[in-house]
PASEBA-1860 file (N, C-alpha, C; in nm, 3 decimals):
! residues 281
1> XXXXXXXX> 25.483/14.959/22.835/25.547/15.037/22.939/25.541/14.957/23.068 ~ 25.672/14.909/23.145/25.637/14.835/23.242/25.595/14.915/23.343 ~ 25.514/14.839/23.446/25.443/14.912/23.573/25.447/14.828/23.699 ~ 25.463/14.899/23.781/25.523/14.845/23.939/25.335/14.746/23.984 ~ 25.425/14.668/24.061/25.271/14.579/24.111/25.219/14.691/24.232 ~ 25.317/14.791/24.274/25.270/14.825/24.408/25.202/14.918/24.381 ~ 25.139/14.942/24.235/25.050/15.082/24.215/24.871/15.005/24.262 ~ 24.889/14.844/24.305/24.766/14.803/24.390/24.781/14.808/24.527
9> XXXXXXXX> 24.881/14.836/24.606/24.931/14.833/24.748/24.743/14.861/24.805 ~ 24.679/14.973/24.776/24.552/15.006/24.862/24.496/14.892/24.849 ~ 24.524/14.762/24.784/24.363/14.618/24.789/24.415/14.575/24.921 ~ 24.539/14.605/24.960/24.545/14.501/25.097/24.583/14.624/25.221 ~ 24.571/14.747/25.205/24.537/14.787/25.338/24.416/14.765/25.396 ~ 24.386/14.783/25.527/24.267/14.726/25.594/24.173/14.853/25.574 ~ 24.040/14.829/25.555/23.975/14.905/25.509/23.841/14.925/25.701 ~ 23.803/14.795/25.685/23.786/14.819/25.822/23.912/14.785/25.880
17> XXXXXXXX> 24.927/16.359/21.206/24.921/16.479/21.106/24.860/16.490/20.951 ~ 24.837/16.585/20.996/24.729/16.605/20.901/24.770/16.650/20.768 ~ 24.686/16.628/20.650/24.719/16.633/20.556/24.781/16.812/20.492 ~ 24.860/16.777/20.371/24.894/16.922/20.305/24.807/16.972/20.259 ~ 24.790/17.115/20.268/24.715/17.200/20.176/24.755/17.221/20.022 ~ 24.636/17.209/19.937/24.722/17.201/19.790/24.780/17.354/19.741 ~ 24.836/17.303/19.655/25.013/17.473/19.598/24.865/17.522/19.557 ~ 24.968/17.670/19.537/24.842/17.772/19.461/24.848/17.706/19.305
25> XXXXXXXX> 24.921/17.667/19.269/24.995/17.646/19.136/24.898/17.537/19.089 ~ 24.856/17.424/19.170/24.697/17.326/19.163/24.595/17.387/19.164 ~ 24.575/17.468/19.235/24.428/17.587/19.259/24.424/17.648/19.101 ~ 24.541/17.678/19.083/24.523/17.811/18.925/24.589/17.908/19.013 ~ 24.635/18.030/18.890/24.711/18.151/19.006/24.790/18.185/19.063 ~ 24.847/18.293/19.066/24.938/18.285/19.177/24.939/18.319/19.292 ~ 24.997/18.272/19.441/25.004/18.290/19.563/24.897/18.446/19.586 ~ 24.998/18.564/19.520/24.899/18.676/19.514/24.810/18.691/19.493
33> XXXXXXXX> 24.756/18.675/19.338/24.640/18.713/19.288/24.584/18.608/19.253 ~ 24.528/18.527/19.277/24.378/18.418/19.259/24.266/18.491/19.220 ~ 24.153/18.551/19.127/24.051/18.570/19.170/23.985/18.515/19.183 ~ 23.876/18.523/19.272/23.746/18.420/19.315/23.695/18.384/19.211 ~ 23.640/18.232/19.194/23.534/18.253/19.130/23.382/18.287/19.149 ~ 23.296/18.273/19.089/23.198/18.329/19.119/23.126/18.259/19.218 ~ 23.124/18.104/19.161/23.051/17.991/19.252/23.107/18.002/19.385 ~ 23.273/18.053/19.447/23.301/18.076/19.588/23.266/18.196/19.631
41> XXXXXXXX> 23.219/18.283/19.597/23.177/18.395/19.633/23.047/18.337/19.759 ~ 23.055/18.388/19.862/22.997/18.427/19.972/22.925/18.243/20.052 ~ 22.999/18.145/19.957/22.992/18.020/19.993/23.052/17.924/20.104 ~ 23.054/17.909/20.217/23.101/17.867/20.324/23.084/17.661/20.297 ~ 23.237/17.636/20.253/23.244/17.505/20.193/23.263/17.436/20.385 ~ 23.216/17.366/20.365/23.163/17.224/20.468/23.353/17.200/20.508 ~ 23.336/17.179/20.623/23.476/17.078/20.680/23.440/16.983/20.690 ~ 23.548/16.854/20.664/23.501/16.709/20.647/23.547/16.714/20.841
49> XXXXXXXX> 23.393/16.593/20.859/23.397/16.542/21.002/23.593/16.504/21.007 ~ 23.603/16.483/21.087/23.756/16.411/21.110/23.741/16.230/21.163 ~ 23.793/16.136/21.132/23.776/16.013/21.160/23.847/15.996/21.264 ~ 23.752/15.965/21.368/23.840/15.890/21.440/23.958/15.780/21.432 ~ 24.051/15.742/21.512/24.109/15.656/21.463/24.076/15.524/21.562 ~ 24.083/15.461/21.512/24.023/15.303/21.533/24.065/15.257/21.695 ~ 23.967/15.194/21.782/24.023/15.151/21.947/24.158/15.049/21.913 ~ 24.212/15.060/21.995/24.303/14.927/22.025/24.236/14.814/22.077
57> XXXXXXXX> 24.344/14.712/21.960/24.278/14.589/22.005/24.368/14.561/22.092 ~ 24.293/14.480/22.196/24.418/14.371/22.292/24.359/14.246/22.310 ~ 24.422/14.152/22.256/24.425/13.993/22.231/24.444/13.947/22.383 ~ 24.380/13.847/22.433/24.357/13.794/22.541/24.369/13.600/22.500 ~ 24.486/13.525/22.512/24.490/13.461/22.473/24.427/13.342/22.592 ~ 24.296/13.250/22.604/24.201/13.214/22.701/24.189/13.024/22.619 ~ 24.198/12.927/22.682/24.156/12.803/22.651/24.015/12.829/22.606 ~ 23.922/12.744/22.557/23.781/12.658/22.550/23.762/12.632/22.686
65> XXXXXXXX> 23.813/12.557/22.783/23.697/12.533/22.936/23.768/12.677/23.030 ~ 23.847/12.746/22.974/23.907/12.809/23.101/23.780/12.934/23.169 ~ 23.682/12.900/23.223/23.577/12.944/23.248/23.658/13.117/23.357 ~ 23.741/13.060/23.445/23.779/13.191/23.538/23.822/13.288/23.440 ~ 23.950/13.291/23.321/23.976/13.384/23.294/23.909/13.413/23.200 ~ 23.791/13.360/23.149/23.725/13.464/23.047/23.630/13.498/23.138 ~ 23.577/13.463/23.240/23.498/13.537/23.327/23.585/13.670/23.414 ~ 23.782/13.667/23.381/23.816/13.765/23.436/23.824/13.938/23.320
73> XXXXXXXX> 23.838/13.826/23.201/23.825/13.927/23.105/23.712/13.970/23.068 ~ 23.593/13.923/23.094/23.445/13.993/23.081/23.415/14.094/23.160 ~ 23.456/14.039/23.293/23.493/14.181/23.379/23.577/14.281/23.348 ~ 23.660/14.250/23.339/23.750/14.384/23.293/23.695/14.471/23.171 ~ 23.642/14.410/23.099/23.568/14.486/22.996/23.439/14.568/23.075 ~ 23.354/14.512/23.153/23.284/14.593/23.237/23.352/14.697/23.301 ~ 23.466/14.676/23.354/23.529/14.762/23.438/23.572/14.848/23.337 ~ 23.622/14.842/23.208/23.645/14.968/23.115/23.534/15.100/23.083
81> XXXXXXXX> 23.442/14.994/23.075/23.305/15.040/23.046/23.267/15.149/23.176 ~ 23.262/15.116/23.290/23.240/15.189/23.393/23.338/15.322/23.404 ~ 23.465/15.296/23.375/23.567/15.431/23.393/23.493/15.544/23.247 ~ 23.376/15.535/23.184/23.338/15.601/23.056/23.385/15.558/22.916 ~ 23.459/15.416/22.912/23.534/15.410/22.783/23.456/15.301/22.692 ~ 23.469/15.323/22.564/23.388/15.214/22.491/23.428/15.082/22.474 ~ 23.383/14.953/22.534/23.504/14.850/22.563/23.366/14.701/22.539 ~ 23.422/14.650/22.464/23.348/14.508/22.368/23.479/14.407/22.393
89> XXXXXXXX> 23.402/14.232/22.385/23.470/14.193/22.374/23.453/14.080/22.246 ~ 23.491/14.054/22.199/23.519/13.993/22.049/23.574/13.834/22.068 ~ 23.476/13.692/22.042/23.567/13.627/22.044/23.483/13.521/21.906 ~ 23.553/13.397/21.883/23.527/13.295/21.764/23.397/13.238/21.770 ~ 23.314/13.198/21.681/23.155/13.178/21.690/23.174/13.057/21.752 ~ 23.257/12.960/21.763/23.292/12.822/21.812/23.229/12.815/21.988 ~ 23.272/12.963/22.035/23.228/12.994/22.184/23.076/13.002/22.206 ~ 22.964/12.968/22.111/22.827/13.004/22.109/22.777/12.944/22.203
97> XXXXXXXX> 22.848/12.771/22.194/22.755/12.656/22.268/22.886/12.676/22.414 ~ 22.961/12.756/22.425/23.044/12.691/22.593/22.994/12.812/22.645 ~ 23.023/12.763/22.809/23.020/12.828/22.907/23.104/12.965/22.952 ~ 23.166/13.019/22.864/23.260/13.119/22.869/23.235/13.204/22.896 ~ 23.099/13.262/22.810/23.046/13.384/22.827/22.916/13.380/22.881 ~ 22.848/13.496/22.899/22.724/13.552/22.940/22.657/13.551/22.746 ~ 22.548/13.574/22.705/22.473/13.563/22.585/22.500/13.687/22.526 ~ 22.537/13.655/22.375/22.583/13.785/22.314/22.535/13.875/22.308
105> XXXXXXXX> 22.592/13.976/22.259/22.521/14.096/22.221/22.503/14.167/22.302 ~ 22.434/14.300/22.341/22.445/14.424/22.451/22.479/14.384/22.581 ~ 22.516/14.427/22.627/22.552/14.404/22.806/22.550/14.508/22.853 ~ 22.595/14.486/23.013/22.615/14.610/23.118/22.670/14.750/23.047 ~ 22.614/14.838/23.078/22.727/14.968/23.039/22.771/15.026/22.941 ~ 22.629/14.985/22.841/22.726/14.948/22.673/22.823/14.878/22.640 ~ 22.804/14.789/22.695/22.890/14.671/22.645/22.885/14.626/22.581 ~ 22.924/14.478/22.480/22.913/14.418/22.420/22.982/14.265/22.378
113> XXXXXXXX> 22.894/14.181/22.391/22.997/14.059/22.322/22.957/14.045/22.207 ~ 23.071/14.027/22.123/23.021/13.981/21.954/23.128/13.854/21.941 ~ 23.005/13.754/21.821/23.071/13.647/21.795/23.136/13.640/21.663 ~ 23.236/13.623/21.611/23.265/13.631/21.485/23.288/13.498/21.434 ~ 23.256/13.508/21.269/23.261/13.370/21.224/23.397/13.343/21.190 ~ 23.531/13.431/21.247/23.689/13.377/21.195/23.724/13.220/21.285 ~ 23.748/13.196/21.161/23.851/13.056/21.203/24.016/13.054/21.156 ~ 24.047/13.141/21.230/24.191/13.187/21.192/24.254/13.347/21.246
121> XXXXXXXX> 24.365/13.334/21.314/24.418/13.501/21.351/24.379/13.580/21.249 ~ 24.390/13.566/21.140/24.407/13.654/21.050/24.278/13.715/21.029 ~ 24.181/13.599/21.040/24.059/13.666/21.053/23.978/13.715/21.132 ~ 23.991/13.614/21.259/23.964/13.713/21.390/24.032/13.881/21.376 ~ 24.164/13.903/21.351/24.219/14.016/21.341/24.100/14.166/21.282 ~ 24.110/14.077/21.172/23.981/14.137/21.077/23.892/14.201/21.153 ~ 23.791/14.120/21.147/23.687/14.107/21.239/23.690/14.247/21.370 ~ 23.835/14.198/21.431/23.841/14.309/21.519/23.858/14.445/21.510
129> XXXXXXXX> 23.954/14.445/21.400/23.963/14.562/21.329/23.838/14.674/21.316 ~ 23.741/14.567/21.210/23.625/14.655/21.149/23.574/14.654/21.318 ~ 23.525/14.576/21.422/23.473/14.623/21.519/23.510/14.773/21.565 ~ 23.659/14.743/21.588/23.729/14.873/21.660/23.731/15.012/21.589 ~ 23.674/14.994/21.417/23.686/15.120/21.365/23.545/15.176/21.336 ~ 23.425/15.092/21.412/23.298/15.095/21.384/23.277/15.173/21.557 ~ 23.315/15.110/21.673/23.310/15.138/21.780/23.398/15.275/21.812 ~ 23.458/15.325/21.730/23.565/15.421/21.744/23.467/15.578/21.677
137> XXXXXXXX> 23.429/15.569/21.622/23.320/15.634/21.561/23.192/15.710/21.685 ~ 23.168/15.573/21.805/23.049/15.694/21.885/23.121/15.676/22.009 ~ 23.280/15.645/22.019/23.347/15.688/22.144/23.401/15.829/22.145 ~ 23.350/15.839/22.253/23.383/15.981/22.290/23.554/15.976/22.385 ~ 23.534/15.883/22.491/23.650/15.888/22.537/23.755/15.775/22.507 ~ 23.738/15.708/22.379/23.846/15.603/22.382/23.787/15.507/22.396 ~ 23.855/15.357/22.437/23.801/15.211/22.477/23.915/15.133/22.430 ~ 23.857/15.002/22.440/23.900/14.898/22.404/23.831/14.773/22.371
145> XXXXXXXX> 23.910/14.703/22.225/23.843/14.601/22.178/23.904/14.443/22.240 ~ 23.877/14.382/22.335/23.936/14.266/22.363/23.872/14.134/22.295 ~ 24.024/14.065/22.266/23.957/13.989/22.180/24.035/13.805/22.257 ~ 23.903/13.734/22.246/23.968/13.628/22.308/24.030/13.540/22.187 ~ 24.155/13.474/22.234/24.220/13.418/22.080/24.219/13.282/22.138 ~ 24.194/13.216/22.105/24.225/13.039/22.117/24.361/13.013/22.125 ~ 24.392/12.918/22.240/24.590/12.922/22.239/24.619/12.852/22.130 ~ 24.543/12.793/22.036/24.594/12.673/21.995/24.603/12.734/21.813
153> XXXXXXXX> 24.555/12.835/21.797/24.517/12.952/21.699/24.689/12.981/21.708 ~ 24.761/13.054/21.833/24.863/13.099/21.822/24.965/12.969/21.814 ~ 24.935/12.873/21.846/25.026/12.720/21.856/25.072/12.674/21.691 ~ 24.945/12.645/21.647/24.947/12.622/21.502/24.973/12.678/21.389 ~ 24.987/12.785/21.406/25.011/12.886/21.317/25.120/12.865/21.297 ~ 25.143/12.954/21.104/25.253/12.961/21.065/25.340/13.064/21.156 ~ 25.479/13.054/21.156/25.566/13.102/21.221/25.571/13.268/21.187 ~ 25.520/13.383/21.239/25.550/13.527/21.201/25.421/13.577/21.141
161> XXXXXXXX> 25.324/13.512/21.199/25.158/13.547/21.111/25.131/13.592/21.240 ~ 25.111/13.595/21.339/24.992/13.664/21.431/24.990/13.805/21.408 ~ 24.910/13.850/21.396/24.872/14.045/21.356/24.835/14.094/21.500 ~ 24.824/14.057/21.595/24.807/14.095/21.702/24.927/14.127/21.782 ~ 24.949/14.297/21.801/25.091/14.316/21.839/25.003/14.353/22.008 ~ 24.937/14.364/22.058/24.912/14.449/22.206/24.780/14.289/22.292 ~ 24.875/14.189/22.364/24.827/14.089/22.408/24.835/14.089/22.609 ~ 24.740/14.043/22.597/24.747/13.984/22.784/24.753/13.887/22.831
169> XXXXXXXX> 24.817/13.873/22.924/24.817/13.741/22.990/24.775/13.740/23.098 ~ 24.713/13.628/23.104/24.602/13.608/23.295/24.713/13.489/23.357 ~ 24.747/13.472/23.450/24.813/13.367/23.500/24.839/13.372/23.656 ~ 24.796/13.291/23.705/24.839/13.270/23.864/24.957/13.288/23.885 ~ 25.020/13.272/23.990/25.138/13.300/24.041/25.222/13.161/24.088 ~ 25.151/13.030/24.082/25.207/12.883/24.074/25.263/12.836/24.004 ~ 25.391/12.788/24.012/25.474/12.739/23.894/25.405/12.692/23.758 ~ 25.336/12.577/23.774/25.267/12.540/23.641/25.186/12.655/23.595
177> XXXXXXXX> 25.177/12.762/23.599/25.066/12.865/23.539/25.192/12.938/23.497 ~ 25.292/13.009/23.588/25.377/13.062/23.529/25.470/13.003/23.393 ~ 25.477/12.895/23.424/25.519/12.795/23.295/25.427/12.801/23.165 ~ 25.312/12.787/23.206/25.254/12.804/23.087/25.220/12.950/23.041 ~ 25.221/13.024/23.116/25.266/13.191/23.064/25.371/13.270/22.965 ~ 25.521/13.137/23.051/25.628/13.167/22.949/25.584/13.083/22.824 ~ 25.546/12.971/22.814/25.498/12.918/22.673/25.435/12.974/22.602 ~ 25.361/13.079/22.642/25.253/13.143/22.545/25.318/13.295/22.500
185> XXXXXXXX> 25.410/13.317/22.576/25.487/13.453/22.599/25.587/13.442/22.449 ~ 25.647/13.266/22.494/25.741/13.228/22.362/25.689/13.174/22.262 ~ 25.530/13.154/22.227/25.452/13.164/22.054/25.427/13.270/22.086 ~ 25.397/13.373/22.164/25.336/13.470/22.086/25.473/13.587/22.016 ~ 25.606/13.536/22.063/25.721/13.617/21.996/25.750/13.530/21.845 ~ 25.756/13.451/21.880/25.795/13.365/21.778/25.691/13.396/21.628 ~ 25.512/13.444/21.683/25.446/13.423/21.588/25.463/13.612/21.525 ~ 25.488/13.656/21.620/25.470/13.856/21.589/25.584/13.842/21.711
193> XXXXXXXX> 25.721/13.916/21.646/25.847/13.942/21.718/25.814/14.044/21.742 ~ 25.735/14.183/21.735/25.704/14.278/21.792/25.575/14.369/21.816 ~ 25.549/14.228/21.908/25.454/14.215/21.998/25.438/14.285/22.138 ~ 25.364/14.306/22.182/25.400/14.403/22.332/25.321/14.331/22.413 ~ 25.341/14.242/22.515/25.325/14.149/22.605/25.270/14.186/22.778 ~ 25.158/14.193/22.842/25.138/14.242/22.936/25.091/14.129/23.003 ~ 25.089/14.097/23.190/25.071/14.035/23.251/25.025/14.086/23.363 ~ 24.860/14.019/23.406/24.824/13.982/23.480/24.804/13.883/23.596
201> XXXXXXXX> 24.878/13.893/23.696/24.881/13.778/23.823/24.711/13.790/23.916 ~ 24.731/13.701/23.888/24.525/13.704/23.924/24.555/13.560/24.058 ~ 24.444/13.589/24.166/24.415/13.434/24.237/24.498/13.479/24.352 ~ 24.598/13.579/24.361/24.679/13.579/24.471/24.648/13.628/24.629 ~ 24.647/13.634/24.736/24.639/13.657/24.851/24.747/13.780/24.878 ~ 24.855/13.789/24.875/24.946/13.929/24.919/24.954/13.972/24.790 ~ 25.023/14.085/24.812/25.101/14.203/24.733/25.244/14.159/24.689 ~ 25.322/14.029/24.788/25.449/13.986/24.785/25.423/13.877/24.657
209> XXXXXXXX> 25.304/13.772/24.667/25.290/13.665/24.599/25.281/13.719/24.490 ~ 25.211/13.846/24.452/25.192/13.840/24.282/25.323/13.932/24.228 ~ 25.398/13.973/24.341/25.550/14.048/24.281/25.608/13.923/24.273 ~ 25.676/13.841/24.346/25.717/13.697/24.300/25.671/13.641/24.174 ~ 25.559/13.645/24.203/25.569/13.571/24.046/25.559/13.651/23.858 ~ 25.523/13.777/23.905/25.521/13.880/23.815/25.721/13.862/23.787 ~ 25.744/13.875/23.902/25.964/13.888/23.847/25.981/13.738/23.826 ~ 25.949/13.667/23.840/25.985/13.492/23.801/25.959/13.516/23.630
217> XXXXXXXX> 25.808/13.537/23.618/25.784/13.534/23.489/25.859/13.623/23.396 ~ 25.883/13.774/23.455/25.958/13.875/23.357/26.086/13.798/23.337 ~ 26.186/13.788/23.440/26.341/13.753/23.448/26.303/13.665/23.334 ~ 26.274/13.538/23.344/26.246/13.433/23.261/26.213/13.460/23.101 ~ 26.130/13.524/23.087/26.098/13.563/22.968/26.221/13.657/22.924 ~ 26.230/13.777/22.965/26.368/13.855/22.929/26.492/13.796/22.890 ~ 26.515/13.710/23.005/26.646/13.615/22.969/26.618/13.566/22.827 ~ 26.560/13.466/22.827/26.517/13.395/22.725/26.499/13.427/22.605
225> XXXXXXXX> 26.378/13.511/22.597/26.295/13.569/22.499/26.370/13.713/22.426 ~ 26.403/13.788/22.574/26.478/13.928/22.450/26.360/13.991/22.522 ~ 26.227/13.979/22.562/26.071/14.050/22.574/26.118/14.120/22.756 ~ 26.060/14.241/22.730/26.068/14.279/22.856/25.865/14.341/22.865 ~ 25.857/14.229/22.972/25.685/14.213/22.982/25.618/14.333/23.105 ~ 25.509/14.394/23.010/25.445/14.485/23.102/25.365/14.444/23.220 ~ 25.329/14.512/23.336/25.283/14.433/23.447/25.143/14.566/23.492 ~ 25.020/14.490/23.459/24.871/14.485/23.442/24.852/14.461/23.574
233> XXXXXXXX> 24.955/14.492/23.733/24.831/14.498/23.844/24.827/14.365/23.870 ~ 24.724/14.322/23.945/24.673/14.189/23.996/24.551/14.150/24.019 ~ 24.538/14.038/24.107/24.360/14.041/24.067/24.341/13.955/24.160 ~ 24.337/14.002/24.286/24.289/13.890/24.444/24.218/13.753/24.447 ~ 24.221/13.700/24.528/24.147/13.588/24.524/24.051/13.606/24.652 ~ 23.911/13.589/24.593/23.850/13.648/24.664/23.722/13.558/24.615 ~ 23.609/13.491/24.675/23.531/13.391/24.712/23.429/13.499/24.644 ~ 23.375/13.630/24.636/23.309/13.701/24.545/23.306/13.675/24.409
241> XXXXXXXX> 23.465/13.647/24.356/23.452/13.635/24.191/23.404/13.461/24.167 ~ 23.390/13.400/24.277/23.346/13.279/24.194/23.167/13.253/24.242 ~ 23.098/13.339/24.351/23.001/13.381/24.331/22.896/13.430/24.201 ~ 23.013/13.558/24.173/22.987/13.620/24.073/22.981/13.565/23.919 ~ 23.041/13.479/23.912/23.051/13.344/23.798/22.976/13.266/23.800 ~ 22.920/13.225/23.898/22.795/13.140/23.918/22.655/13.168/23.862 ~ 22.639/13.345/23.910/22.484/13.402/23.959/22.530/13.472/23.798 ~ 22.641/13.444/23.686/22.666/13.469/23.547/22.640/13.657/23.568
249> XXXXXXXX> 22.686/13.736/23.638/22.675/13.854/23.725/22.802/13.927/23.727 ~ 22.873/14.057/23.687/22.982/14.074/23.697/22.982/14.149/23.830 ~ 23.123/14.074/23.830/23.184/14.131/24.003/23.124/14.267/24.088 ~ 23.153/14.361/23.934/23.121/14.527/23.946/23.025/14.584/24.017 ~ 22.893/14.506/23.975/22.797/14.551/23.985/22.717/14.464/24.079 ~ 22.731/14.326/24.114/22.713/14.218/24.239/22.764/14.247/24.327 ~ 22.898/14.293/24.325/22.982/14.285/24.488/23.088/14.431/24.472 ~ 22.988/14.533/24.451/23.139/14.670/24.429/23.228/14.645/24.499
257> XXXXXXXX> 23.182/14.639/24.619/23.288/14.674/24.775/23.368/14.595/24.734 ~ 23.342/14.466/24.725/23.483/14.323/24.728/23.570/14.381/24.668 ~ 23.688/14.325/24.782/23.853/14.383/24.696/23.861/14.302/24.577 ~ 23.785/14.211/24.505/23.827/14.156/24.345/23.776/14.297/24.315 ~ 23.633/14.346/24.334/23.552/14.466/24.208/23.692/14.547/24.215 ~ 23.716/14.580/24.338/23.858/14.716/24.344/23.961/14.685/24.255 ~ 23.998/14.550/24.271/24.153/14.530/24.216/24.106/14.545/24.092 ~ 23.950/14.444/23.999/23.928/14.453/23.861/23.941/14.648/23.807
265> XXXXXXXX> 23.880/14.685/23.886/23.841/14.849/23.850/24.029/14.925/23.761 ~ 24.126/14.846/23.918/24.233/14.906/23.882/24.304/14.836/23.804 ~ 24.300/14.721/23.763/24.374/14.646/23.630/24.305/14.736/23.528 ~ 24.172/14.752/23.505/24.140/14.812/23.375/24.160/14.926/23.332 ~ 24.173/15.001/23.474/24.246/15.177/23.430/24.361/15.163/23.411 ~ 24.445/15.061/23.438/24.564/15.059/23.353/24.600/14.985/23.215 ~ 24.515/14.934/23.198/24.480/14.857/23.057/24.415/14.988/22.964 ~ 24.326/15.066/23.033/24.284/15.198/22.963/24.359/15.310/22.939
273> XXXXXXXX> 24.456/15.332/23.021/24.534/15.432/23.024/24.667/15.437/22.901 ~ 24.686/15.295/22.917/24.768/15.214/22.843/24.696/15.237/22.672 ~ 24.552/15.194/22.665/24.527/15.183/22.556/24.500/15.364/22.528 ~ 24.472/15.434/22.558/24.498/15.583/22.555/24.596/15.682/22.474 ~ 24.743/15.621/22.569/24.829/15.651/22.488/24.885/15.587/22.379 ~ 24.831/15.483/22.352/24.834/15.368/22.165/24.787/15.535/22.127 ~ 24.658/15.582/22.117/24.605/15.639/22.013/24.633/15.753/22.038 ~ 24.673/15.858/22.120/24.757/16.012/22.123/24.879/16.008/22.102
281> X> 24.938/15.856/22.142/25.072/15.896/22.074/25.086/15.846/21.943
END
């Protein structure tokens, strides 16, 4: 669903069905007259729990050194976590020895990073899957499973294999970033033609810079591609988030006030809201 950039306008004001019931005709009997049997007599049979249905995954496609945007997507997973939602992030065991992440396993807020041993979409997919239908189970309000994919995972691949239809993109608003946005915009159609494509403009200073380059990238891709790309908000540039990367500390909870914690808070309620209606509708 596309979304206007100006639903961040406040970072830069100044602050200072269910299944059939079986026929009578399977039971025994007819509609009218069934009699009980004896064993149902005064027996109150159990309702099966109901299963949840599994979080949405959203694929976050991130290099090996790109240290900012998986430090932007670790946040945002914090920031899911904080609005009440159950939100992990999932990436290849290859990430054990780099600098990408914070150390697996529990985090802030109920969080979580898990490493999986896939060497391949198909299996990362996996992987995410059983996460999201294991984590779906003690969410109460929903979440999300983000999963970091290696670009080079979606590069190599056979043509029409990626299983990942609900992906993000992090990208500055500078030509060479937007360029490489549409490149990743055009494997990830090429690999899953119906795919649903969302973008994040992160690093920017105005409200004008990340609409510029949010419509550079859509026009471009649309023309091109056929893809009409959803728009995930923005994400300031702000001397806090590379603090916060340093002291290995998320934004959230180091620097609330900073307009990055604000802008992260509001990319993820729309990444949540978004992932919401995946599973009611």
């Amino acid at each position: 669903m596309p979304r206007d950039l100006a639903d961040v306008f406040h970072y830069f004001l100044p602050e200072t069905g269910t299944e059939a019931e079986p026929t009578q005709e399977l039971l025994g009997g007819s509609p009218e007259r069934r009699p009980a049997r004896s064993d149902e007599i005064g027996v109150t049979r159990p309702v099966p729990a109901a299963v949840p249905p599994p979080l949405p995954i959203l694929g976050v496609p991130i290099g090996s050194r790109d240290v900012l945007r998986a430090a932007l997507a670790w946040n945002l997973t914090i920031e899911t976590a904080r609005l009440g939602a159950s939100a992990v992030i999932l990436a290849p065991a290859v990430d054990a020895t780099s600098p990408l992440w914070p150390a697996p396993g529990a985090g802030p807020l109920g969080t979580e990073l898990i490493l999986s041993s896939a060497t391949n979409l198909a299996d990362l997919h996996h992987a995410a899957a059983e996460t999201a239908a294991r984590r779906a189970a003690r969410a109460r309000r929903g979440g999300i499973v983000f999963v970091r994919i290696p670009p080079d995972w979606l590069e190599e691949g056979d043509p029409e294999t990626n299983p990942f239809r609900w992906l993000l993109l992090l990208t500055s608003a500078n030509r060479r970033d937007l360029d490489e946005a549409f490149a990743m915009a055009e494997t990830v159609v090429a690999s899953n033609p119906v795919a649903e494509v969302g973008v994040t403009i992160h690093g920017v200073t105005t409200i004008d810079e990340a609409r510029r380059g949010f419509e550079t990238l859509s026009r471009r891709v649309q023309r091109r591609l056929g893809l009409d790309l959803s728009s995930y908000g923005l994400l300031v540039d702000d001397l806090d988030v590379y603090r916060a990367i340093a002291a290995q500390r998320p934004i959230g909870l180091a620097h609330p006030q900073a307009p990055a914690a604000r802008a992260l808070m509001d990319v993820a309620r729309l990444l949540y809201e978004d992932a919401r209606s995946r599973v009611l509708g």
